[in-house]
C-alpha positions in Angstrom: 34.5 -54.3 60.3 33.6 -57.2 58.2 35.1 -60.6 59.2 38.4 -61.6 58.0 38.0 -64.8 56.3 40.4 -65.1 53.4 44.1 -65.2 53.9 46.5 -64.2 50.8 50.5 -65.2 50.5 53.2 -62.9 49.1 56.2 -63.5 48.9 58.9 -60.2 49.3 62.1 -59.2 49.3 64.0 -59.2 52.7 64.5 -55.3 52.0 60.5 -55.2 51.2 60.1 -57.2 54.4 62.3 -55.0 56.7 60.7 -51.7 54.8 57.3 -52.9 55.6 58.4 -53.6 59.1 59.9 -50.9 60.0 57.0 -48.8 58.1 54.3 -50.5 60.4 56.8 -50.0 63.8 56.7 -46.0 62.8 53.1 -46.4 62.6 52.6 -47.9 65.8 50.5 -50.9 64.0 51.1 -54.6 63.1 52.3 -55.4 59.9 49.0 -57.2 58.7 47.2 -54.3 59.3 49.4 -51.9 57.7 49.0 -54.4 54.2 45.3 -54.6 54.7 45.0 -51.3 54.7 47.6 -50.5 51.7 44.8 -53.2 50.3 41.9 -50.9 50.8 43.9 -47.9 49.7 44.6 -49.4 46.2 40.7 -50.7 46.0 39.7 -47.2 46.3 42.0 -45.6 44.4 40.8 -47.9 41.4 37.4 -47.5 42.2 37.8 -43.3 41.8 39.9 -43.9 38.4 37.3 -45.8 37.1 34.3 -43.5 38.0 36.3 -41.0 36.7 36.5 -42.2 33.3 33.1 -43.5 33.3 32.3 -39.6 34.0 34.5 -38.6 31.3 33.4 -41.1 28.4 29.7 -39.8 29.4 30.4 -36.3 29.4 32.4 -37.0 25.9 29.6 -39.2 24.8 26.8 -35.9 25.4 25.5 -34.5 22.3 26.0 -30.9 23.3 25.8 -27.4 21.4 28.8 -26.3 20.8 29.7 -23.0 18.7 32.8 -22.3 16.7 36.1 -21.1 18.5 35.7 -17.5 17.3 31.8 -17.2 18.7 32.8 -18.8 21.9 35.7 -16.8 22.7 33.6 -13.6 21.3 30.6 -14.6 24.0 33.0 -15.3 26.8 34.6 -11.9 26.5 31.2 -10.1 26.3 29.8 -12.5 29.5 33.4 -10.8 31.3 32.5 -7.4 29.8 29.4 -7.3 31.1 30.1 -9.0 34.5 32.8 -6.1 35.5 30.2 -3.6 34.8 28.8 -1.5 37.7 25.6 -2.5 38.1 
């Protein structure tokens, strides 16, 4: 684990306060680990929505061939025809 070298102040609620308390009791852990890793949680969860829609504006951005409705829907019914056949 990297070294913990930055503190950060917040200020809560006393119902925030005794939520998080008894939250990091249940837990078995102190309270400072319980926010750092509600911290890390958050980081990561922003980190996935933003590859996400980094993956979706490429994959929007892609110049790809794409048929009508009718010839698509007209090609995936013969690709299901064809894959129930008995070979």
């Amino acid at each position: 684990m990297a070294a913990l070298t930055q503190k950060v102040q917040i200020l809560l609620t006393d119902e925030q306060h005794q939520a998080l308390l008894g939250l990091a009791k249940a837990r078995g852990r102190p309270l400072s680990v319980l926010v750092r890793e509600t911290v890390v949680e958050q980081l990561v969860a922003e980190a996935r929505r933003v590859a996400k829609q980094k993956a979706f504006e490429e994959i929007i951005s892609m110049a790809l061939p794409v048929a009508d409705w009718p010839e698509m829907e007209a090609q995936i019914e013969r690709a299901h025809i064809e894959s129930q056949a008995p070979q």
